[in-house]
N, C-alpha and C positions, 0 to 999 in steps of 0.2 A: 258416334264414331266420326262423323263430318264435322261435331264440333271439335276433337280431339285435333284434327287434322289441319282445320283452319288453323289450331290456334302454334301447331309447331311448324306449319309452313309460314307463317309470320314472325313464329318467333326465333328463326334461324338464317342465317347465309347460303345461299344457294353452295352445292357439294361444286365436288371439279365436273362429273358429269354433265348437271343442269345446267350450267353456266354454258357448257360447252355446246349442248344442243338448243341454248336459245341464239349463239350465233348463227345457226343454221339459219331461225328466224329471220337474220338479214337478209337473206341471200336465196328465195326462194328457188328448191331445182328439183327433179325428178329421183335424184338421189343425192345418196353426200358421200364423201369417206368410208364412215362406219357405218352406216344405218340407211334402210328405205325413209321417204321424204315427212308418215304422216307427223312425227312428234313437234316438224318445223311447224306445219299450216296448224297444227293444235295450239302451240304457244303464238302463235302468230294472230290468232283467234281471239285467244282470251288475254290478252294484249292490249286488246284493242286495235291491232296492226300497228301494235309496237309504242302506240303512246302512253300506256301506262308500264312505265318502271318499276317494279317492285317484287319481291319473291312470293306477293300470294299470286299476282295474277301471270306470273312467269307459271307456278304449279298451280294452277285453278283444274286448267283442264284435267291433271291427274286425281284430282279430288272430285270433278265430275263424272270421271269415267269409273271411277273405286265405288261411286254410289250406286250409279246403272248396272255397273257390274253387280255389288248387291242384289241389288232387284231380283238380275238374271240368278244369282245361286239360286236366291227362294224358287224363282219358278220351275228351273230348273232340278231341284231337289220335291217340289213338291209334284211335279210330273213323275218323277221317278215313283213315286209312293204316295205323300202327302203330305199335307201342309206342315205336318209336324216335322218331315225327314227336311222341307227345307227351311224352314226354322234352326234346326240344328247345325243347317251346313251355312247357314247366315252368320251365325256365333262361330263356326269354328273357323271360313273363312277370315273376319273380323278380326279373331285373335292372331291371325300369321303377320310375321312382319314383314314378309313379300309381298302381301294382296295388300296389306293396309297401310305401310310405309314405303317401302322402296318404289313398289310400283303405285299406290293409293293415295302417296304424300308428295313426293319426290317425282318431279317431270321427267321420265326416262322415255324410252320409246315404249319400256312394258308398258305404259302407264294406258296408251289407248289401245296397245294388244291386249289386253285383258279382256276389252268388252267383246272385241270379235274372236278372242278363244274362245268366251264362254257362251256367247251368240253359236260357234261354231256347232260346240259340242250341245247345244238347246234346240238347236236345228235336228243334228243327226241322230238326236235319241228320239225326236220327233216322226222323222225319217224311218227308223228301225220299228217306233211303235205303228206306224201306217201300214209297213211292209207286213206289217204281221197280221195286220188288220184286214188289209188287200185295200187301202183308202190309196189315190192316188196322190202321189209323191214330187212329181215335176215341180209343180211352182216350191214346195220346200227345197228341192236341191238346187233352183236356180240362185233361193234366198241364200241357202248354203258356198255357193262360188263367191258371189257376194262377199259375202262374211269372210269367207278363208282369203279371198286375193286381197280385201283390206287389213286383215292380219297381216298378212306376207309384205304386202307396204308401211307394216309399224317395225317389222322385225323379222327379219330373216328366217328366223324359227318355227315362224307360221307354216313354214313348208310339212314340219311334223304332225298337222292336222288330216293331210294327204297323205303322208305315209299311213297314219291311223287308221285313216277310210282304205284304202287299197288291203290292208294286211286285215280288216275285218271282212272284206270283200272277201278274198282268197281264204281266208281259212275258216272261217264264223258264218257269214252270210252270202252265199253266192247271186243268189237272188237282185242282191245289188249290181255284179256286172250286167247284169243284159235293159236294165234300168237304162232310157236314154237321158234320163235325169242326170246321171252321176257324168255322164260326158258335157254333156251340154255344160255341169257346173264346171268341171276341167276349164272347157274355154273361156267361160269367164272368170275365173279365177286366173288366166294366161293372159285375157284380155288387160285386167285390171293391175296387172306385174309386168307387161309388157313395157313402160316405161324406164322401170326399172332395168330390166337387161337392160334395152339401147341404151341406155348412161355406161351401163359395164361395157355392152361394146367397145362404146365410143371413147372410155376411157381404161382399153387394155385390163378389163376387168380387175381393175387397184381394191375392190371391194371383196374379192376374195384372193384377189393375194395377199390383202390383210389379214384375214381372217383364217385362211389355211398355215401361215407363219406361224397364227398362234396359239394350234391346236396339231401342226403338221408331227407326225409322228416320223419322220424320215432323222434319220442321223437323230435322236431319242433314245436316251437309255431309262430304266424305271424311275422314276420319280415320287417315294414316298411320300413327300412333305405337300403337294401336288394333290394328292392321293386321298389324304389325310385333312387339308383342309378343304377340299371338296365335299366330302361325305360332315364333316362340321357344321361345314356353311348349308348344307341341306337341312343338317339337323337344328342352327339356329335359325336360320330364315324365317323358315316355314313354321317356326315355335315347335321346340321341344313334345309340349304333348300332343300338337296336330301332326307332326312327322312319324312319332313313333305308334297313334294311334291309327294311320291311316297304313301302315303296313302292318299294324293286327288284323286291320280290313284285307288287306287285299290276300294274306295267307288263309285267314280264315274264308275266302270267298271261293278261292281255288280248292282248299280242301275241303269244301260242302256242298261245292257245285249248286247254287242256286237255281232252283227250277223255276220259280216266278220271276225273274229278273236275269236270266241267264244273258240274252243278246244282249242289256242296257251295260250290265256289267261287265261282258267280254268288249262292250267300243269301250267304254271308258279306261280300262287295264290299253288296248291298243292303243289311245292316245296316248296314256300318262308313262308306260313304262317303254316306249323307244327311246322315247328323248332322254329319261334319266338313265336307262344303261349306256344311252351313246357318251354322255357325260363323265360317267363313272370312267366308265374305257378309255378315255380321253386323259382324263387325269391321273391315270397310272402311269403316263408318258411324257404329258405338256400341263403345264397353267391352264385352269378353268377356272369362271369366276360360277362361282355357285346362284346365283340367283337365275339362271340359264335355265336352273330346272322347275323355278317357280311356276310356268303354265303348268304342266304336267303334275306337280302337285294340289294343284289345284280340281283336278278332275278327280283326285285321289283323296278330298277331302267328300266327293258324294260319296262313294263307298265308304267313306266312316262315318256319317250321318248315318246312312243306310244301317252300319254295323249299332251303333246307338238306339236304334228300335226296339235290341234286344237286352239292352242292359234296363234294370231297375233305373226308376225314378231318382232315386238319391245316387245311386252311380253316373246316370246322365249329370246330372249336377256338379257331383265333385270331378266330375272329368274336364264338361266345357270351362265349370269355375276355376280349374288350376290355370285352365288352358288362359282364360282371361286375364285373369290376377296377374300372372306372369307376364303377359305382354304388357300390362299397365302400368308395371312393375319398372320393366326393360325401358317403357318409354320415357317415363316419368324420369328414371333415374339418367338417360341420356339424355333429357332436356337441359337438365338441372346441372350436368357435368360441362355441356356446351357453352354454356350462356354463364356460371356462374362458377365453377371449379376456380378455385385461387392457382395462376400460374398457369404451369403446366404440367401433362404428365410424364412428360419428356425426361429423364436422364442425364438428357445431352445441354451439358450449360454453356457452351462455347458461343458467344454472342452469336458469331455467323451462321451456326448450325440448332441455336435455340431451336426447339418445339419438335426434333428430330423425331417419327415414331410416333406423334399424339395423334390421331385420325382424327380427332373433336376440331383443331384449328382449320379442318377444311371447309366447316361452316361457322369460324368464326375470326372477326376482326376485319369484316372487308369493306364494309363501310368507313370503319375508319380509315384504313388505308387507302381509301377514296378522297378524303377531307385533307390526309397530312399531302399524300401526292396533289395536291389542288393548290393545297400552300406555297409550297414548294417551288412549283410552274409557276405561277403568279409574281413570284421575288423574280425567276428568271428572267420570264418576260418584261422586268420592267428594268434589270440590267444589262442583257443582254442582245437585246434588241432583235435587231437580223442575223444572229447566229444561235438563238434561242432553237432548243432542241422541238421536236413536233411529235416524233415516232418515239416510240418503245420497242424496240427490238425483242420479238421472242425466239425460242431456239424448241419449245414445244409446246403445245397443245394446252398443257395446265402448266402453271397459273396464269395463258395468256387469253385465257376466254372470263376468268376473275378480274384482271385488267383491265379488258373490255369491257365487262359489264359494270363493275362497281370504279374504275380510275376513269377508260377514257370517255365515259359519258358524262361525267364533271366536267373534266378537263377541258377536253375536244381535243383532246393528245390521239392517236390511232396505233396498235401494233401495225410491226408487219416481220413476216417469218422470216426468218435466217436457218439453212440447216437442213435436213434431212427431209423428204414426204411423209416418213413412217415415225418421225419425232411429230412434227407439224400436223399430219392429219386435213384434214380440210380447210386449214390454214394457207397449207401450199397454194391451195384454187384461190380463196380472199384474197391472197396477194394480187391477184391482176384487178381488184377494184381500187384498187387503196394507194395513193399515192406512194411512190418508188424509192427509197431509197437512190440517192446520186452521189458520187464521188466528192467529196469533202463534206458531209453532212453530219451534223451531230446528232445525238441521239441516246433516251436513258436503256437501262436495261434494270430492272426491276425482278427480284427473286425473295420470295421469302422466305427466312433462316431454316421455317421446317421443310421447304423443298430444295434448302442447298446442297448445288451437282457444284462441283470444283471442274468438270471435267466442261460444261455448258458458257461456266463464265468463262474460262480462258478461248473458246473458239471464239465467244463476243467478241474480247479483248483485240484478236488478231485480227478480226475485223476490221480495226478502227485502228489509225495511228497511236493514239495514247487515251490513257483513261485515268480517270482519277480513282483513289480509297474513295471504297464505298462508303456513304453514307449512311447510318445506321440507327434507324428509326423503331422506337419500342410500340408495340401494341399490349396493353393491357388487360387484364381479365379478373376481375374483382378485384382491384386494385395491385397484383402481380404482373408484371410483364409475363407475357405467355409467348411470345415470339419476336420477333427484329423484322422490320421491310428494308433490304438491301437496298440503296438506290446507287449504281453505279451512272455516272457522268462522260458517255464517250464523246469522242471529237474527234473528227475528219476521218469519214467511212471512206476505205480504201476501195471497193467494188465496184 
């Protein structure tokens, strides 16, 4: 699996996400925008502190962390029962393409909340087995604060490991309140997030006024399509046969009342199933991106290892082997679409909206369009001297952290944001490092065909006294053009 991983984290373009959170890597802070701090100091890490460039060691750390996480299922599945229950929950994590791509391959914040989910939940089945034992508990539950308040610094979400402990407290195991274990972890889990709030303080909490905008249920009417591809995207993430195999587990667990395993499997339904009904509920009303619910199915794949115990030898088989095949399957064939698909899959022929709709040109062509922008600048600079443009103007968030990472680290060009906070994103705060924009300044604006906003370029335009037709540069893909790079040419920024 680590080789799988090397070899499609090298042989692809960082997504709009990745890109996006290795700006954070400049600018190290206690929080950002969208996310708690740790996925910066990760990429910043296996970087080298930023001197090496390149997309494996941009995603190293998420291939680190997808291994250790590893580890922890087996141990974790083999506590549960044994070596065999976590064997199976090795292969069936391995097959998801939440555990092993998006958050395994792909630098996301899930990428190092994985390891302190699974740390979390290896602690408190630990926890649960002691208490039953009457073995003393303290120093596991300090491990436990630990663990949850560095989840809760990868991702907000980490909060749902604490809902999980409390609602198994109150209704499962009481025995846990009068524990000064589980307090004492409270504080430091409050300890270890306490940086976190003071950023929100200090910055009129923009971190959930983002986030409550885009889930807020006020002025919301039903939302099928919302609805629909939420419950999809659980069903594809997570692969098909581990999604629908781990809700045979959890029906059949509820209606057979497991006597040998009763507490382990009451915490783990408490972890796994708040966060995906909060989810579901959400997306009958607002946009949810489904991978939200990947920790939580992840706790849901020990219960189906666990359920695996009881099936025959050749049914074990042909269940994890679909389960595999299929993902090898998925991967294979969107390697092979990214990097080598003739054209595009796009519809849309109109030079300036080429590649409309294709998701694949978000990891691909940016290197090139690193090389032709590099061309380009270089003719400038040697006609136009002291009116030679410097900045790239963005107007949001993608494609101006692909700019940054693959144009202006050639160039030595820099964005800087024009526009809205909630277009911009942590763009808006980078503006105060980054040289300013002044009153008659020139400057490019860059968009490519398959992110063309007609509504982005003209607030440019007005920006700037005059502007020229864009420029319209092809990028190739097995020898089809698969997209256009816009280069618009403004002169004299009015602001």
């Amino acid at each position: 699996m680590t080789v799988i991983k090397l070899i499609i984290a090298s042989a692809t373009a960082l997504g709009n996400d990745e890109v996006y959170y290795w700006t954070y890597a400049l600018n190290l802070q206690w929080n950002y925008f969208d996310h708690p701090p740790f996925v910066a100091w990760l990429i910043r890490t296996t970087t080298a502190n930023l001197y090496i460039h390149n997309e494996l060691a941009v995603r190293f750390g998420a291939i680190i962390a997808s291994t250790l996480g590893t580890v922890m299922v087996y141990k974790t599945g083999k506590l549960l029962l044994n070596e065999r229950v976590g064997w199976y929950a090795v292969l069936l994590y391995s097959s998801s393409f939440y555990c092993s791509i998006i958050a395994g391959t792909f630098i996301l914040p899930d990428s190092p909340q994985m390891i302190f989910w699974l740390w979390s939940i290896f602690l408190l089945l630990r926890i649960t087995i002691s208490t039953k034992q009457g073995l003393p508990t303290l120093n596991l539950w300090c491990w436990f604060g630990l663990a949850a308040g560095l989840c809760m610094m990868c991702k907000i979400h980490g909060i749902y490991l604490w809902v999980g402990v409390i609602m198994f407290a109150l209704f499962s195991n009481r025995k846990l309140l009068v524990q000064k274990g589980m307090h004492i972890s409270m504080l430091i889990s409050l300890i270890i997030l306490s940086p976190f709030i003071i950023w929100n303080i200090k910055h009129h909490f923009i971190t959930y006024t983002y986030h409550s905008s885009r889930v807020s249920l006020f002025h919301a009417g039903i939302n099928p399509l919302a609805f629909a591809r939420e419950i999809g995207g659980q069903i594809f993430y997570n692969n098909p046969i581990v999604f629908f195999l781990a809700w045979v587990a959890v029906f059949s667990f509820i209606k057979t009342k497991n006597l040998l395993l009763k507490s382990e499997i009451q915490l783990l339904l408490f972890f796994a199933l708040p966060l995906i009904a909060t989810l579901i509920f959400l997306s009958i009303f607002r946009d949810t991106l489904p991978h939200w619910s990947g920790p939580a199915y992840s706790c849901l794949i020990f219960l189906s290892a666990l359920k695996l115990e009881s099936f025959s030898l050749p049914k074990v088989k042909a269940v994890i082997g679909a389960g595999m095949l299929f993902f090898l399957l998925i991967v294979s064939t969107g390697l092979m679409a990214i990097n080598f698909y003739k054209g595009t899959f796009s519809t849309q022929k109109d030079a300036v909206k080429l590649g409309m709709g294709d998701p694949t040109l978000d990891l691909y062509g940016w290197k090139e369009t690193g090389r032709i922008i590099d061309s380009i600048y270089r003719v400038d600079k040697s006609l136009e001297k002291n009116k030679t443009a410097h900045t790239i103007v963005i107007t949001k968030w993608f494609p101006a952290a692909h700019l940054d990472f693959y144009v202006c680290t050639q160039t030595g060009l820099h964005t800087y944001g024009i526009g809205e906070i909630f277009d911009l994103h942590q763009y808006y705060w980078s503006n105060q490092s980054k040289p300013k924009l002044t009153v008659g300044d020139n400057a490019y604006y860059i968009l490519p065909s398959n992110l063309y906003d007609e509504n982005s370029i003209n607030f440019v335009k007005s920006q700037f006294k005059s502007c020229k037709p864009p420029i319209i540069l092809p990028i190739f893909r097995n020898g089809a053009i698969c997209k256009n790079i816009l280069l618009f040419k403004l002169n004299g920024y009015r602001k």
